[in-house]
CHARMM-style PDB file with segment names, atoms N, HN, CA, C and O in Angstrom:
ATOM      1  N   UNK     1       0.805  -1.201   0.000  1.00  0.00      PROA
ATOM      2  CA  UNK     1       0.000   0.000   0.000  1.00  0.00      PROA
ATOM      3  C   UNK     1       0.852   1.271   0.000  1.00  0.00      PROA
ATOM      4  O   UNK     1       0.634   2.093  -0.891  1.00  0.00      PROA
ATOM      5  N   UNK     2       1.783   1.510   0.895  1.00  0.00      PROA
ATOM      6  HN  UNK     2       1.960   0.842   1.618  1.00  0.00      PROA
ATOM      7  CA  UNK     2       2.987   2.431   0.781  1.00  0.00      PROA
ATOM      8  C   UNK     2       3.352   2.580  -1.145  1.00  0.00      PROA
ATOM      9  O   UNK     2       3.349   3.696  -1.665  1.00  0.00      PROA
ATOM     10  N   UNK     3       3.589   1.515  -1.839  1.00  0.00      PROA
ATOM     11  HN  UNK     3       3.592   0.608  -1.417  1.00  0.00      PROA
ATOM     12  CA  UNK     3       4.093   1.903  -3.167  1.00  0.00      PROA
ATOM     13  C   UNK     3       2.723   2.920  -3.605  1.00  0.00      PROA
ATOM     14  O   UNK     3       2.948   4.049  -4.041  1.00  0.00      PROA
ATOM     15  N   UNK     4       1.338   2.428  -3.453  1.00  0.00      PROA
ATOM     16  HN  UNK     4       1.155   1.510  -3.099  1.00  0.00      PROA
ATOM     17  CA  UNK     4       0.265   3.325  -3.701  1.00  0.00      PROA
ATOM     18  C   UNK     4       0.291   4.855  -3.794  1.00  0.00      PROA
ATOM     19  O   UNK     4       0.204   5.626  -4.751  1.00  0.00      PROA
ATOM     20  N   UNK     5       0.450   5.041  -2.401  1.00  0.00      PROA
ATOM     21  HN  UNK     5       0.521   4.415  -1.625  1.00  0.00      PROA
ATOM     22  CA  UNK     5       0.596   6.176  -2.035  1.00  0.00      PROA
ATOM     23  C   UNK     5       1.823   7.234  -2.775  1.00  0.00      PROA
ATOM     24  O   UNK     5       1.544   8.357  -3.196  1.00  0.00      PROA
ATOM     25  N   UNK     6       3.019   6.710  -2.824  1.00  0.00      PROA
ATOM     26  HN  UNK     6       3.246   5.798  -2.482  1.00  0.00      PROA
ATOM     27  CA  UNK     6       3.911   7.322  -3.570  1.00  0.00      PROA
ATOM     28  C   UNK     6       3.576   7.213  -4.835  1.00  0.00      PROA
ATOM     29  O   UNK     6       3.986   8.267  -5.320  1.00  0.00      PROA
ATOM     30  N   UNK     7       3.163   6.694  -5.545  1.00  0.00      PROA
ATOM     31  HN  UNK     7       2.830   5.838  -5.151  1.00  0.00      PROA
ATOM     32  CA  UNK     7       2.495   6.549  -7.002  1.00  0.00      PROA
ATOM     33  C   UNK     7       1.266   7.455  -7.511  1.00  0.00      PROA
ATOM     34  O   UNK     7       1.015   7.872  -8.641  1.00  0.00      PROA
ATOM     35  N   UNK     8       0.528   7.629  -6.186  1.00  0.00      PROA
ATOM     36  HN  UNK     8       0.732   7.289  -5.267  1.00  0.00      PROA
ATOM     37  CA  UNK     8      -0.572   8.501  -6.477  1.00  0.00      PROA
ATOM     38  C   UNK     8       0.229  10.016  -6.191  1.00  0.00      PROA
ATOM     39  O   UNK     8       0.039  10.889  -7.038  1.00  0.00      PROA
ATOM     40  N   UNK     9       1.138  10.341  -4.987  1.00  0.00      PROA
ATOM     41  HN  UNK     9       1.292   9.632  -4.299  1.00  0.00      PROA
ATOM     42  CA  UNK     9       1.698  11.381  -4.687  1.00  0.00      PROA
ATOM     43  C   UNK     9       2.588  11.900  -6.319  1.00  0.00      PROA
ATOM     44  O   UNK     9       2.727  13.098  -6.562  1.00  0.00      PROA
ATOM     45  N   UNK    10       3.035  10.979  -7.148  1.00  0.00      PROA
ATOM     46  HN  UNK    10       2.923  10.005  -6.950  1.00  0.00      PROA
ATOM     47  CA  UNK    10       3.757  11.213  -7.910  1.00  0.00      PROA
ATOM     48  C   UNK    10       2.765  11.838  -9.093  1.00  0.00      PROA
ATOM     49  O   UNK    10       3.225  12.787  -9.727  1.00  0.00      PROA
ATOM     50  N   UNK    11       1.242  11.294  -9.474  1.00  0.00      PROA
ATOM     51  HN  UNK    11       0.869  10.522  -8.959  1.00  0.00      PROA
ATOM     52  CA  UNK    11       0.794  11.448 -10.222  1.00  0.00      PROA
ATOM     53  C   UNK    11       0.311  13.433  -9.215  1.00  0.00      PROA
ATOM     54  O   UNK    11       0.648  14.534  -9.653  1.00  0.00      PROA
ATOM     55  N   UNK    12      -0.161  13.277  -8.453  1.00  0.00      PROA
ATOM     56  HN  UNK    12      -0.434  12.383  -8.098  1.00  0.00      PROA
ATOM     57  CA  UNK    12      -0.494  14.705  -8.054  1.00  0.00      PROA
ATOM     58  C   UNK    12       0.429  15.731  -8.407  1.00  0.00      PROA
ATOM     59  O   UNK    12       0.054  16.807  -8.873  1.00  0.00      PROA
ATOM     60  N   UNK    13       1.845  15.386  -8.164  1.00  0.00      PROA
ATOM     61  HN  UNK    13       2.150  14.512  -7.785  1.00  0.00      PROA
ATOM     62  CA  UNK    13       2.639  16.613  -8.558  1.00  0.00      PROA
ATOM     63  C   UNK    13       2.819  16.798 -10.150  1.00  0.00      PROA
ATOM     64  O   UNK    13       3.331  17.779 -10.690  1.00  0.00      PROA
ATOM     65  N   UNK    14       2.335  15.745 -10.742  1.00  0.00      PROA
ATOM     66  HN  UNK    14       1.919  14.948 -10.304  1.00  0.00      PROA
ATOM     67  CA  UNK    14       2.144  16.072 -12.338  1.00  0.00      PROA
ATOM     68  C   UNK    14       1.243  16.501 -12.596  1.00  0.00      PROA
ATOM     69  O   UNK    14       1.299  17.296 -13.535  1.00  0.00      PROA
ATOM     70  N   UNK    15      -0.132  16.254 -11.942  1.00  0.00      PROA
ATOM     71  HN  UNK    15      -0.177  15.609 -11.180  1.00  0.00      PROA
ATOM     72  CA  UNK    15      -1.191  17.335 -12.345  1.00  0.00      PROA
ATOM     73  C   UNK    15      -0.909  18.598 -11.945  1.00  0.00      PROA
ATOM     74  O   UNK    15      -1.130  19.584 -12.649  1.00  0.00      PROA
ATOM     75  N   UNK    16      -0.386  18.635 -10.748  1.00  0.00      PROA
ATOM     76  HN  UNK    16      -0.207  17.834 -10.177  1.00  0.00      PROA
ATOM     77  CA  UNK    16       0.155  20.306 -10.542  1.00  0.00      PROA
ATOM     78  C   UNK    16       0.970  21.040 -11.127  1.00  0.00      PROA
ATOM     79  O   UNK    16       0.945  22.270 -11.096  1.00  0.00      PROA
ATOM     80  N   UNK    17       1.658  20.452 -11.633  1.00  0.00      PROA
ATOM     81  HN  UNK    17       1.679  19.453 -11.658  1.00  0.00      PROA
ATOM     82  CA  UNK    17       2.536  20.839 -12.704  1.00  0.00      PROA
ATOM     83  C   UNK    17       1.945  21.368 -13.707  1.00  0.00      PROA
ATOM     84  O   UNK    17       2.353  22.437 -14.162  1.00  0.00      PROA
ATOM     85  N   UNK    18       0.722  20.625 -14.312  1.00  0.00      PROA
ATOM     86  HN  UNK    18       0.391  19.757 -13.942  1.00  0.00      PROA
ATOM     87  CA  UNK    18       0.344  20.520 -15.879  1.00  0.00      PROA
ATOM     88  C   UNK    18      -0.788  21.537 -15.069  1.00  0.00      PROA
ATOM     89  O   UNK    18      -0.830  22.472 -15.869  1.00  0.00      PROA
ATOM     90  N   UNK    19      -1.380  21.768 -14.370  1.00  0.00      PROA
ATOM     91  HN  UNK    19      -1.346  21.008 -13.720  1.00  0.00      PROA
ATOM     92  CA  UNK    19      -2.395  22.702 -14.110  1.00  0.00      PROA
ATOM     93  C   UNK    19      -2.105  24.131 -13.972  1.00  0.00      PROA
ATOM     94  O   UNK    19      -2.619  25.149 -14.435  1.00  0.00      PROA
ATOM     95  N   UNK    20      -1.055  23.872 -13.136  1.00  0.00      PROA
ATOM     96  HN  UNK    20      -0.638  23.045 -12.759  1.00  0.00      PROA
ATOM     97  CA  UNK    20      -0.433  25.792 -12.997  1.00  0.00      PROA
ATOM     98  C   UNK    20       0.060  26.186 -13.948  1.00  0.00      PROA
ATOM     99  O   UNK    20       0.069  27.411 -14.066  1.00  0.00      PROA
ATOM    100  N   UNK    21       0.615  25.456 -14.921  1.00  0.00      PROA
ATOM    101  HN  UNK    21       0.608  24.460 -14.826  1.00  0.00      PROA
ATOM    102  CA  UNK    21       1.758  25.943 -16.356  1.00  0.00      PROA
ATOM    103  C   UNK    21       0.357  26.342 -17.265  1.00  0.00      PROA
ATOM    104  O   UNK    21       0.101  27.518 -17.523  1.00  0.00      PROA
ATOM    105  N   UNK    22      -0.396  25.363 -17.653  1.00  0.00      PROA
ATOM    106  HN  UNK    22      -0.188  24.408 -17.444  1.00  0.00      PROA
ATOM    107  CA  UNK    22      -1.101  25.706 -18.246  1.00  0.00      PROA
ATOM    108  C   UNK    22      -2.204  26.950 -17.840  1.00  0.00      PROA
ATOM    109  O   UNK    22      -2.412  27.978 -18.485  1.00  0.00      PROA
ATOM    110  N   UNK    23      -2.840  26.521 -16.565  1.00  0.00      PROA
ATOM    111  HN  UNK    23      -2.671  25.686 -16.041  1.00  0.00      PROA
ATOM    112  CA  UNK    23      -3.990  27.787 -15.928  1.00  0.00      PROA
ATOM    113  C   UNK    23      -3.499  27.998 -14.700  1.00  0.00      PROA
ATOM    114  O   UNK    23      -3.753  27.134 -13.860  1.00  0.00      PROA
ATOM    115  N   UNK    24      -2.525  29.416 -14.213  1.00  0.00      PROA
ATOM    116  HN  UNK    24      -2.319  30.117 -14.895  1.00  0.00      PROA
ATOM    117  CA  UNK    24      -2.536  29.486 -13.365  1.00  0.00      PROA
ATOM    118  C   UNK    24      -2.906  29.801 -12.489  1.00  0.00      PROA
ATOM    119  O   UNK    24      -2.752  29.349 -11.355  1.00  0.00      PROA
ATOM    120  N   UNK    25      -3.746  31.059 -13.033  1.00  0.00      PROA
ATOM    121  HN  UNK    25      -3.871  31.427 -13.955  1.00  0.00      PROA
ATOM    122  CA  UNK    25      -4.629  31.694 -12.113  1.00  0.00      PROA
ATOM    123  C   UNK    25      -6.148  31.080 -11.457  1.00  0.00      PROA
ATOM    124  O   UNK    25      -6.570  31.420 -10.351  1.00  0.00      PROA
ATOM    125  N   UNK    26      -6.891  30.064 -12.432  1.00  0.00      PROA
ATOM    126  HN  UNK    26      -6.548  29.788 -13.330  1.00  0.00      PROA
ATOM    127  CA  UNK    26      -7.945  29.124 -12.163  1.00  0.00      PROA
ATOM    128  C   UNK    26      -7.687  27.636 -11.081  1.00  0.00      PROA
ATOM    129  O   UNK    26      -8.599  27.160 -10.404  1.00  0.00      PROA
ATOM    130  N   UNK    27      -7.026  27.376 -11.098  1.00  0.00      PROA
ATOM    131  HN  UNK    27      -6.286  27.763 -11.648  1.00  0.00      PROA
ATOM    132  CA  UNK    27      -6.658  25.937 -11.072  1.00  0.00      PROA
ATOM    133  C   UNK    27      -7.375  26.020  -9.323  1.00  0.00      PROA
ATOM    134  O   UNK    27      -7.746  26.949  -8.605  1.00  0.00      PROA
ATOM    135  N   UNK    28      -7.309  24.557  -9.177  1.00  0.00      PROA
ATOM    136  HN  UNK    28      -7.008  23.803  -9.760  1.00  0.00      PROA
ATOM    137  CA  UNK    28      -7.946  24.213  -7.727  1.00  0.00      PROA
ATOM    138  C   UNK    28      -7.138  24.063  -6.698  1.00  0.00      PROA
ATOM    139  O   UNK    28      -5.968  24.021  -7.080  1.00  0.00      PROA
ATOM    140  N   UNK    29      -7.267  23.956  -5.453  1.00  0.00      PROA
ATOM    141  HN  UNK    29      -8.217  23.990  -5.142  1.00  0.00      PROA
ATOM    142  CA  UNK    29      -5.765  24.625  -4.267  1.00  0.00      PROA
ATOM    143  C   UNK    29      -5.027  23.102  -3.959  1.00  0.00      PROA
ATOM    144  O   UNK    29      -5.515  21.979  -3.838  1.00  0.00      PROA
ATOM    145  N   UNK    30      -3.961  23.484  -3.907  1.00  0.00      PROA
ATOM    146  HN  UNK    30      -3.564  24.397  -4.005  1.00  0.00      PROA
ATOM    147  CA  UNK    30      -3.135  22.521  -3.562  1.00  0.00      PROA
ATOM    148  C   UNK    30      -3.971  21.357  -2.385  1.00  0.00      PROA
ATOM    149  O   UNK    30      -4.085  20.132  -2.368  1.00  0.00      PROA
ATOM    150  N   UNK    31      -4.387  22.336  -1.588  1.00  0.00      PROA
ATOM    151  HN  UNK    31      -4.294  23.331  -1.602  1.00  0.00      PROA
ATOM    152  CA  UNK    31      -5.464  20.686  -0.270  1.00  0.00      PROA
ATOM    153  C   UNK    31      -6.361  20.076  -1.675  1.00  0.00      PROA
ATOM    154  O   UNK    31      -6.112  18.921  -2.022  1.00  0.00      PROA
ATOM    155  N   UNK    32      -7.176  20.707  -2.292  1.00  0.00      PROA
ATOM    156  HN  UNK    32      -7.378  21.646  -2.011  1.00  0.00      PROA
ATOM    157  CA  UNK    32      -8.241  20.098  -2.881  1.00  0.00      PROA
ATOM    158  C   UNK    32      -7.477  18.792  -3.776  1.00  0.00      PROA
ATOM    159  O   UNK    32      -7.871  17.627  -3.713  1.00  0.00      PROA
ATOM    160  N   UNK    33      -6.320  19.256  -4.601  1.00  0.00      PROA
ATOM    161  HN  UNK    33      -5.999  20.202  -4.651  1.00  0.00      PROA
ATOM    162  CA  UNK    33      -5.520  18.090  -5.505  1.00  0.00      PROA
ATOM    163  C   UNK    33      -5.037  16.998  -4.191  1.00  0.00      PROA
ATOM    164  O   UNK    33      -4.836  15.832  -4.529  1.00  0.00      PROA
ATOM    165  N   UNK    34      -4.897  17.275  -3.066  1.00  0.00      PROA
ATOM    166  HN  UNK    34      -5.061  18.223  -2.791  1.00  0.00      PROA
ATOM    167  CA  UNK    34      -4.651  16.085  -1.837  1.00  0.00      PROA
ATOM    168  C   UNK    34      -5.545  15.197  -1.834  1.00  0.00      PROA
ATOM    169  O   UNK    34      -5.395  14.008  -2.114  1.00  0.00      PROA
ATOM    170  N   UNK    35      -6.775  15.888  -1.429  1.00  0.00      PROA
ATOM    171  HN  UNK    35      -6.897  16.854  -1.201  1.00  0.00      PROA
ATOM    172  CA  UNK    35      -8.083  15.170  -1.518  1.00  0.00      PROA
ATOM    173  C   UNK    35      -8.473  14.566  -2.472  1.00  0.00      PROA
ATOM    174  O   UNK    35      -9.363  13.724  -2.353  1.00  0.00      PROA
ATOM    175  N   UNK    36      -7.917  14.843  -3.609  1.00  0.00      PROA
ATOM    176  HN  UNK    36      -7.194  15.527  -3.705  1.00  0.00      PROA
ATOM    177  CA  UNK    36      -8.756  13.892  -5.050  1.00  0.00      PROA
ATOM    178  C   UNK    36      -7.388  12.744  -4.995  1.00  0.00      PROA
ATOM    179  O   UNK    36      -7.584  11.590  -4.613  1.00  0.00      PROA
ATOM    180  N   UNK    37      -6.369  13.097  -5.313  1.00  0.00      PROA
ATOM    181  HN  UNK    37      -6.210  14.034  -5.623  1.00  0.00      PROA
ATOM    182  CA  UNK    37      -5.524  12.141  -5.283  1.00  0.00      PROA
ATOM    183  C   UNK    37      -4.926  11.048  -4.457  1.00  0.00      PROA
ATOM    184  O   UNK    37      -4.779   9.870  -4.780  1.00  0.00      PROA
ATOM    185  N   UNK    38      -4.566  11.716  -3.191  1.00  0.00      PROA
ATOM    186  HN  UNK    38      -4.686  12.673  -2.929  1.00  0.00      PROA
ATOM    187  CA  UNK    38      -3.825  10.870  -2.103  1.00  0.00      PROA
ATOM    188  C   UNK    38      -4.576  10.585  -0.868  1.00  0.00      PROA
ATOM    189  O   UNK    38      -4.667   9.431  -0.449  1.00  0.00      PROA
ATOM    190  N   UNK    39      -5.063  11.487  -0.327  1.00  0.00      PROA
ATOM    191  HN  UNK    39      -4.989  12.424  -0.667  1.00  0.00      PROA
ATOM    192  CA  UNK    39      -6.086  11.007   0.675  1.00  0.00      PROA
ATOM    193  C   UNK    39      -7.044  10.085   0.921  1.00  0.00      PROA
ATOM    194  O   UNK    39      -7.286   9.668   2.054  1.00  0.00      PROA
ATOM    195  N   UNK    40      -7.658   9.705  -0.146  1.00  0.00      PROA
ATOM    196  HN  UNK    40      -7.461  10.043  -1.066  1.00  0.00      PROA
ATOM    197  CA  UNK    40      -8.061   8.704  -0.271  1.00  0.00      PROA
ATOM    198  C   UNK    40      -7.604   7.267   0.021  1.00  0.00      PROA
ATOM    199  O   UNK    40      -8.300   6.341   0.437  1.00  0.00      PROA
ATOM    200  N   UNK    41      -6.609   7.264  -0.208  1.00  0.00      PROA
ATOM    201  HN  UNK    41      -6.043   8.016  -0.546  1.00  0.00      PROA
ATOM    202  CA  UNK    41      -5.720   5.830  -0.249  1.00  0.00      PROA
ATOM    203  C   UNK    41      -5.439   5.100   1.587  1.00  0.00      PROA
ATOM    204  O   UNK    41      -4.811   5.703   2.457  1.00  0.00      PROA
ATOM    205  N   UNK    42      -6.024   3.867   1.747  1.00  0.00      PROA
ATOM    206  HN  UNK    42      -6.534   3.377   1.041  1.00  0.00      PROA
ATOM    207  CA  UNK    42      -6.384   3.491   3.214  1.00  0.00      PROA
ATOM    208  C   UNK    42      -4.698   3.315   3.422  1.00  0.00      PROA
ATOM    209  O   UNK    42      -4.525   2.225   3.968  1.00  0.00      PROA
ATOM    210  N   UNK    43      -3.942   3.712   3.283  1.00  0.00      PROA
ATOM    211  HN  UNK    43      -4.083   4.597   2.840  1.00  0.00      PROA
ATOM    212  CA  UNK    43      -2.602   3.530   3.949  1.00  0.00      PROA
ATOM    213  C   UNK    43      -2.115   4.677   4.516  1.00  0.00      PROA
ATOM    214  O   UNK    43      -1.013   4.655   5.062  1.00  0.00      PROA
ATOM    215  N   UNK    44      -2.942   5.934   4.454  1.00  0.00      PROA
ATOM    216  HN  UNK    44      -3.837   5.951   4.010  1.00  0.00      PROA
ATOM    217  CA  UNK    44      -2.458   7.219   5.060  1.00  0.00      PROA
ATOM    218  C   UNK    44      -3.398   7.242   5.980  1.00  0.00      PROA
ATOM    219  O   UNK    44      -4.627   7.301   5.932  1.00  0.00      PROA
ATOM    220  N   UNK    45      -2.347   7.167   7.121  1.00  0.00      PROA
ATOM    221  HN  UNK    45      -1.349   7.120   7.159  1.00  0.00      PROA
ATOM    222  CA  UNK    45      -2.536   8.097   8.308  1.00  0.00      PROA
ATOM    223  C   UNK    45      -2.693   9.581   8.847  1.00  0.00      PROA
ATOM    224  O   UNK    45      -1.858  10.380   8.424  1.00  0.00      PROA
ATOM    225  N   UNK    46      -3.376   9.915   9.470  1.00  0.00      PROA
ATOM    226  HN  UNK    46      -4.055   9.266   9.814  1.00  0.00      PROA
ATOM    227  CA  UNK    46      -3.811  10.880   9.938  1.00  0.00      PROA
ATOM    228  C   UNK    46      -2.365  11.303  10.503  1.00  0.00      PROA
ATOM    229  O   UNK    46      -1.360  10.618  10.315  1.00  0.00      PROA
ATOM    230  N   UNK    47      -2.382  12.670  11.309  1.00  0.00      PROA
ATOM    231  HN  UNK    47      -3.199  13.227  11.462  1.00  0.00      PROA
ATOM    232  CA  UNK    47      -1.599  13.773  11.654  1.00  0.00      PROA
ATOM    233  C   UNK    47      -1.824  12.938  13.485  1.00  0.00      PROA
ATOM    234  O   UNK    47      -0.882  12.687  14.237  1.00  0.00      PROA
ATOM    235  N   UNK    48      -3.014  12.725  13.729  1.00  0.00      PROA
ATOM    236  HN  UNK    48      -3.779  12.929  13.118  1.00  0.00      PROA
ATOM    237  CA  UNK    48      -3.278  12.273  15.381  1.00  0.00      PROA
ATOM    238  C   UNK    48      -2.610  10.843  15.633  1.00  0.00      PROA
ATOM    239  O   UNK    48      -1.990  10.402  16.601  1.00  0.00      PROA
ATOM    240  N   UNK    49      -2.970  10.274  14.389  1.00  0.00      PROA
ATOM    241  HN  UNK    49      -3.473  10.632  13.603  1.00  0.00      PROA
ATOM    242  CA  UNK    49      -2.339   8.428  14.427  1.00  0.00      PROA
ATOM    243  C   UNK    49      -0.852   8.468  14.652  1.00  0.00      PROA
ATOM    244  O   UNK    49      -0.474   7.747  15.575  1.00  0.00      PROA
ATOM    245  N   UNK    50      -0.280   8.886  14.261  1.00  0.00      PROA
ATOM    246  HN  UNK    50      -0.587   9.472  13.511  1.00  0.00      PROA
ATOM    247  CA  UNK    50       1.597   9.080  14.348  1.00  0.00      PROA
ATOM    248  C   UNK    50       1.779   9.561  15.384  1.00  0.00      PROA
ATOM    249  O   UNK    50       1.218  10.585  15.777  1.00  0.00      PROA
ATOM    250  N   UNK    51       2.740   8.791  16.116  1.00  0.00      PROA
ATOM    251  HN  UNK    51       3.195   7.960  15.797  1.00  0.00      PROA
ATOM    252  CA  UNK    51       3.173   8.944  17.673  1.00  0.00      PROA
ATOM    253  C   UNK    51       4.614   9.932  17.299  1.00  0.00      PROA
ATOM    254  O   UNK    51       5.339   9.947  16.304  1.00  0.00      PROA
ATOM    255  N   UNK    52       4.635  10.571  18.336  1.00  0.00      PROA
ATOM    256  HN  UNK    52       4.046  10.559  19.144  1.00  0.00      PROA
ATOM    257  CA  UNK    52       5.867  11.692  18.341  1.00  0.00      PROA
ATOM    258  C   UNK    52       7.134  11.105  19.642  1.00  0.00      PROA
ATOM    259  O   UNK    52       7.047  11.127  20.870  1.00  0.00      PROA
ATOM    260  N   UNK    53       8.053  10.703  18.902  1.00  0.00      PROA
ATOM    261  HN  UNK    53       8.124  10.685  17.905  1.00  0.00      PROA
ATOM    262  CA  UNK    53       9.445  10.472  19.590  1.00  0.00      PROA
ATOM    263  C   UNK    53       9.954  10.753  20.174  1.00  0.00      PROA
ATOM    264  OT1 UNK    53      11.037  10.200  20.368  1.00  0.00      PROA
TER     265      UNK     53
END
């Protein structure tokens, strides 16, 4: 599931890429491209789930 996640993270920074070059001023906010792409994926953890060292 980890390869997922980096695979989908990889495809997001290419839509961001191809969205701002092309429309920069329209395009949708960086959280919203999180939410369509990577968030979704049941292998990401939350910000509360991760224990601090």
């Amino acid at each position: 599931m980890a390869s997922l996640a980096i695979y989908l993270a990889g495809l997001m920074y290419e839509a961001m890429h191809d969205l701002y070059c092309l429309n920069p001023n329209d395009g949708p906010s960086p959280r919203a491209l999180f939410e369509r792409f990577v968030a979704w994926n049941p292998f990401r953890r939350s910000a509360a789930e991760v224990e601090e060292p």
